[in-house]
C-alpha positions as CSV (number, residue, x, y, z in Angstrom):
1,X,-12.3,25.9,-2.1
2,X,-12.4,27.0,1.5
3,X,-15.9,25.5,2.0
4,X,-14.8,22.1,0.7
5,X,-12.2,22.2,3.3
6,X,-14.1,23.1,6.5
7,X,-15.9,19.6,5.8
8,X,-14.9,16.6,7.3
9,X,-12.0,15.3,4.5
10,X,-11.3,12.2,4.0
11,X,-7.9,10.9,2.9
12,X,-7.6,9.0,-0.4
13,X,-7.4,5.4,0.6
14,X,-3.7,5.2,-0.8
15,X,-2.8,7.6,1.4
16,X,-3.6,5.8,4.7
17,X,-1.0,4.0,6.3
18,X,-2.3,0.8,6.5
19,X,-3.2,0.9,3.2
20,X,0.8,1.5,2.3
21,X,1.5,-1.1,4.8
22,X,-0.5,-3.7,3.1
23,X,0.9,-2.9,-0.2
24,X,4.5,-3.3,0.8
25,X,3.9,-6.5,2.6
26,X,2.2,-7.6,-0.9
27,X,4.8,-7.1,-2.7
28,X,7.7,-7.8,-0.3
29,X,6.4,-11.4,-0.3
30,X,6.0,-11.2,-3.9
31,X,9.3,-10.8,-4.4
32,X,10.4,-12.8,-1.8
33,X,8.4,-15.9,-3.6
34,X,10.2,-15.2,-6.8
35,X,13.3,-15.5,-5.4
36,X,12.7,-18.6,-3.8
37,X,11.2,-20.0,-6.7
38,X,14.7,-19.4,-8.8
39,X,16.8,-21.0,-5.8
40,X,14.8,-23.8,-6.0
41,X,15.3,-25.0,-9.9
C-alpha cells in the first residue's frame, strides 16, 4: 500500500472543492426554484 501512495494521487472528483461548490449551488437554486414555484400559484 505504501507504493501506491508515493505516486502522484489524485483526489476523487467529489472530493474537490469546486466540485462541492458546484453541487451546492445546484441544488441551492433547486430549491430556491421550488419555492418560488409554490408562491407563485
Amino acid at each position: 500500500m505504501m507504493e501506491a501512495q508515493e505516486k502522484k494521487t489524485k483526489k476523487p472528483f467529489f472530493k474537490r472543492w469546486w466540485f462541492i461548490s458546484l453541487v451546492s449551488v445546484v441544488i441551492l437554486s433547486m430549491i430556491i426554484s421550488e419555492d418560488e414555484d409554490e408562491l407563485c400559484k
